[in-house]
FIKOLZA-887949 format. One record per residue: x, y, z of N, C-alpha, C, O in turn. Coordinates in steps of 0.02 Angstrom, whole numbers, padded with zeros to 5 digits, always signed. Example, Ala and Ser with C-alpha at 12.3 -4.5 7.8 and 13.67 -1.06 7.14 Angstrom:
<atoms>
+00660-00284+00390+00615-00225+00390+00660-00165+00390+00712-00166+00423+00642-00112+00354+00684-00053+00357+00645+00002+00394+00670+00057+00402
</atoms>
This chain:
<atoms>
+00708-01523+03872+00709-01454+03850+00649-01441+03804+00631-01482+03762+00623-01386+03813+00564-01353+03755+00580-01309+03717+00626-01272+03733+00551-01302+03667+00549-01271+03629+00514-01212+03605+00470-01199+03647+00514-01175+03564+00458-01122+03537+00415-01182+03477+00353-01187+03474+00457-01217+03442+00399-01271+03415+00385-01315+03454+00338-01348+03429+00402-01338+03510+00350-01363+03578+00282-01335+03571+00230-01365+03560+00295-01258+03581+00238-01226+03602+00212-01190+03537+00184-01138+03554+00213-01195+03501+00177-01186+03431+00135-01266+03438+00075-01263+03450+00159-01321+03434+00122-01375+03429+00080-01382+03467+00024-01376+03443+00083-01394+03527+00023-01378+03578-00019-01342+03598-00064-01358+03636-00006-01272+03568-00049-01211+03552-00102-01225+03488-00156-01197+03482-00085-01256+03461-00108-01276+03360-00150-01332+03416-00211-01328+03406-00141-01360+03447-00223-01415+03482-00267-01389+03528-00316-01419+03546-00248-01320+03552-00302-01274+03605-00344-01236+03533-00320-01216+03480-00417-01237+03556-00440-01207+03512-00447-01148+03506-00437-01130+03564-00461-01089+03468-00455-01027+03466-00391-00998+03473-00383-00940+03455-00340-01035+03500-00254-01028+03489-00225-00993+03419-00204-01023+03370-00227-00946+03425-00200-00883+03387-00103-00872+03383-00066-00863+03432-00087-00876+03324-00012-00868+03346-00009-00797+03326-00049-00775+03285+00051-00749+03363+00042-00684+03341+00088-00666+03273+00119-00712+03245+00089-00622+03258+00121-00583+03201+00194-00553+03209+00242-00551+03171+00185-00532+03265+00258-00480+03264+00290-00489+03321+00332-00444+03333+00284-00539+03367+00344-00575+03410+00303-00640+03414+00242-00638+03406+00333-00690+03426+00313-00769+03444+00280-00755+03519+00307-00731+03569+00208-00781+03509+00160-00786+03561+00095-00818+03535+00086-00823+03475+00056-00837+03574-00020-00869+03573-00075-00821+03605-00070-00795+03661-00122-00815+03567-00185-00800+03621-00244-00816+03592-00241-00832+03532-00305-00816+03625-00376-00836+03604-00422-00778+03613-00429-00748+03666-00459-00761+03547-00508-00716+03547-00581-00720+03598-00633-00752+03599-00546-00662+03640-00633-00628+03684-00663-00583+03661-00635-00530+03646-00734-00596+03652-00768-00539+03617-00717-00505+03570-00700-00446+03569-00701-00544+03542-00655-00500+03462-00602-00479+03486-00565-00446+03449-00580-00494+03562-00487-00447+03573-00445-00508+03596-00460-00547+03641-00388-00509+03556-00344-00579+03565-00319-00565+03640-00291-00512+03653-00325-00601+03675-00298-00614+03749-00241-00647+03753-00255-00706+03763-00173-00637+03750-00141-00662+03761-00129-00723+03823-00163-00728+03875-00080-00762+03807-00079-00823+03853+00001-00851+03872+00026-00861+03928+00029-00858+03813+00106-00843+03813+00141-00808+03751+00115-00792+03697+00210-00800+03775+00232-00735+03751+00314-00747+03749+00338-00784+03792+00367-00709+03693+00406-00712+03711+00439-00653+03769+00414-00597+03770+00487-00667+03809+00494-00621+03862+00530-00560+03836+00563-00573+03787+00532-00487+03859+00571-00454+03828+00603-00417+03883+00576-00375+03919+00664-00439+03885+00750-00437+03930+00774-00350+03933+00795-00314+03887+00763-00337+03993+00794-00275+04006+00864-00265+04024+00882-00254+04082+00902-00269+03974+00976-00284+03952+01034-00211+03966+01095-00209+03963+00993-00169+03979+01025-00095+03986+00968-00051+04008+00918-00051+03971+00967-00004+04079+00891+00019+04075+00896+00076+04041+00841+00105+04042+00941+00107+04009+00915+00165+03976+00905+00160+03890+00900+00205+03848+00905+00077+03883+00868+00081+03835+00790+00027+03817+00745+00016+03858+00795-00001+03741+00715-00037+03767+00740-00123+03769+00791-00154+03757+00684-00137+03788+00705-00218+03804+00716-00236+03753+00709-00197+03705+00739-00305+03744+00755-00339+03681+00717-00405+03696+00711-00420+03755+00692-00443+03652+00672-00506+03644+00724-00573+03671+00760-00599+03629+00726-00591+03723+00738-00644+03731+00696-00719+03727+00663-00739+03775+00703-00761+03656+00668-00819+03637+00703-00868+03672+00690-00924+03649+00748-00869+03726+00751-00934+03797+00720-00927+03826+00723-00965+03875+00662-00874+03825+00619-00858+03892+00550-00842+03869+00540-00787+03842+00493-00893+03878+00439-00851+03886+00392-00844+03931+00381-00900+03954+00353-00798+03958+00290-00774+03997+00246-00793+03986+00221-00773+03933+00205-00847+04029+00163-00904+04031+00102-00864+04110+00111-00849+04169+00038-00863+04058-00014-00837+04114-00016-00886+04163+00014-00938+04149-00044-00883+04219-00066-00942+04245-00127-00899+04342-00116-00847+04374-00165-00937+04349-00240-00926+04357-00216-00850+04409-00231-00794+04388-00177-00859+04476-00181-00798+04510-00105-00805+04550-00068-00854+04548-00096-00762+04576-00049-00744+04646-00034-00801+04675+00026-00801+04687-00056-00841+04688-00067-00906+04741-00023-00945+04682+00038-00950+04689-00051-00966+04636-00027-01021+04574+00053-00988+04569+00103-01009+04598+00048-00939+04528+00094-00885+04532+00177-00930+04565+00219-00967+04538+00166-00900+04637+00192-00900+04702+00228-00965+04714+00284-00971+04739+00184-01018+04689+00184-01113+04713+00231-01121+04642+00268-01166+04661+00248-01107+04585+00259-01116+04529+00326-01092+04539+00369-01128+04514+00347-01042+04568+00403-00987+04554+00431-01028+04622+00492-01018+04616+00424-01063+04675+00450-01092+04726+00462-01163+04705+00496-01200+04741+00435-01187+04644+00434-01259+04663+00501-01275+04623+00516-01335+04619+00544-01228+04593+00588-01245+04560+00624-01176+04526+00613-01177+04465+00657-01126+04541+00691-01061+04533+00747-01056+04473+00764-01006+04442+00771-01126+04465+00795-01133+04392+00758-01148+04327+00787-01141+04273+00711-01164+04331+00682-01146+04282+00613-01099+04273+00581-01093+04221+00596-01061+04350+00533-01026+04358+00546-00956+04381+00572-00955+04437+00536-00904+04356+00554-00846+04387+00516-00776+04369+00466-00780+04334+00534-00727+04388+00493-00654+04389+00544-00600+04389+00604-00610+04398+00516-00537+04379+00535-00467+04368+00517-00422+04393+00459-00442+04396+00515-00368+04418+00493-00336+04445+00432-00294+04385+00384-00259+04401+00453-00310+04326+00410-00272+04267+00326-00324+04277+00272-00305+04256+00338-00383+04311+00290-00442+04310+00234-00453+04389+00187-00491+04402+00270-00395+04430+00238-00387+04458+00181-00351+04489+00174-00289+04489+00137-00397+04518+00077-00383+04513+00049-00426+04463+00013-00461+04499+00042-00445+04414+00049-00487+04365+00045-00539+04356+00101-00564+04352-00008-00588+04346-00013-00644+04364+00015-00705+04307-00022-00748+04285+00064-00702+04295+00125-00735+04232+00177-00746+04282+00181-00720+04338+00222-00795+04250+00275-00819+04262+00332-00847+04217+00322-00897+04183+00377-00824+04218+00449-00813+04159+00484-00893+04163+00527-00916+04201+00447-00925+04105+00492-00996+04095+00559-00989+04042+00562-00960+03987+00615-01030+04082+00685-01042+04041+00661-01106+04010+00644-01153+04047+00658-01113+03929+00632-01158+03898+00702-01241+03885+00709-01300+03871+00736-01177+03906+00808-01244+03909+00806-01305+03958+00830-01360+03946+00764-01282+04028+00764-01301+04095+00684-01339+04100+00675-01387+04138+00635-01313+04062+00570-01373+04054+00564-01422+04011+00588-01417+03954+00533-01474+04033+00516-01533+03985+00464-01521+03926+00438-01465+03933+00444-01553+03874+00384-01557+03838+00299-01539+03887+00253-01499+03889+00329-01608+03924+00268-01631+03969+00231-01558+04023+00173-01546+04038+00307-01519+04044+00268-01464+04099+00259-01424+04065+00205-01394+04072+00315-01400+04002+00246-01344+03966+00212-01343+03952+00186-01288+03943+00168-01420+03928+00100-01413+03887+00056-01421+03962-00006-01422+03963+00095-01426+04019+00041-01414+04054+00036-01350+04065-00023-01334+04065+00078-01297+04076+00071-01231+04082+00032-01190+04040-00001-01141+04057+00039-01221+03965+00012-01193+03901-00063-01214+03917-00115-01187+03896-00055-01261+03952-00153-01285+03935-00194-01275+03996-00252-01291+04005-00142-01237+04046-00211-01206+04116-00174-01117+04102-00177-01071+04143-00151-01115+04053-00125-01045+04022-00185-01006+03965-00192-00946+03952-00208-01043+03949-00243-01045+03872-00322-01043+03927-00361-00996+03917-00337-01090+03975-00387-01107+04014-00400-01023+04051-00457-01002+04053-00349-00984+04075-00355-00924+04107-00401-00877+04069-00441-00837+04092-00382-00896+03986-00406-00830+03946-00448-00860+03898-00467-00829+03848-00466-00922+03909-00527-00938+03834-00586-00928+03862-00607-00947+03917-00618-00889+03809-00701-00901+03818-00739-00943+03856-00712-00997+03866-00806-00934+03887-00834-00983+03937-00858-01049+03870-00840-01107+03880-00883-01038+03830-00899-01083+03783-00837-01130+03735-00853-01187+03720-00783-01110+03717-00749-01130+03710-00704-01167+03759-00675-01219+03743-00699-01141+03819-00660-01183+03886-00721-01225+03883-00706-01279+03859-00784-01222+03897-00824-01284+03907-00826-01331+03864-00839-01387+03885-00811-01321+03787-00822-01384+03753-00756-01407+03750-00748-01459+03717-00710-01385+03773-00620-01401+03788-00629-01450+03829-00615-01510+03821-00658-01420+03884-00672-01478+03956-00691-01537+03943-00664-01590+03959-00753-01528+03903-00817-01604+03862-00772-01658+03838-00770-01718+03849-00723-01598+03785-00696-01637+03771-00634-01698+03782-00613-01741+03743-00615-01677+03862-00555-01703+03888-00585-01716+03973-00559-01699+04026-00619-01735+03966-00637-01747+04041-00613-01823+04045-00612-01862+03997-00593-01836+04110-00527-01893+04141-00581-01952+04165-00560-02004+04191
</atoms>
């Protein structure tokens, strides 16, 4: 199971990893505008009113449609979507249902979608296999 301090910790080792202010999320500054990367999800619980924050769930970028698609098939209990998400290249993780190990992989080709070319490059330098 993961956590939101899962993903605070592994966010705190991506560089430029920004935590937000006014709901639990991460993003990295482009040209001065924080890009989000993950997020907590917010649950449309009644439609005639506004969503509410659900912290079992958060919205994890990841590269396109294709990734998307392979992610949300490879396992439906813990990978899923909305119709608010579509089009949208994110995908809605149940944090009860992932390990440590697959969110920090999600968090770290999540963070890879939206960091800077100079900052993803010295990320890379620094972790090349």
């Amino acid at each position: 199971m993961a956590t939101q301090e899962d993903i605070r910790e592994i966010c705190s080792r991506l560089p430029g990893s920004l935590e937000g202010r006014d709901q639990f999320g991460f993003s990295v500054l482009v040209k001065g505008k924080a890009k989000g990367f993950v997020w907590s999800w917010r649950e449309r619980t009644d439609p005639k009113k506004p969503r509410i924050i659900n912290d079992a769930v958060v919205a994890i970028v990841v590269p396109n449609g294709v990734a998307k698609q392979a992610i949300l098939d490879s396992d439906p209990d813990k990978y899923f979507t909305e119709p608010h998400y579509d089009g949208f290249n994110a995908v809605l993780v149940r944090l009860e249902s992932v390990s440590h190990d697959e969110i920090e992989d999600l968090l770290i080709e999540a963070w890879k979608c939206k960091a800077p070319k100079a900052l993803l490059e010295a990320y890379l330098a620094d972790h090349q296999e």
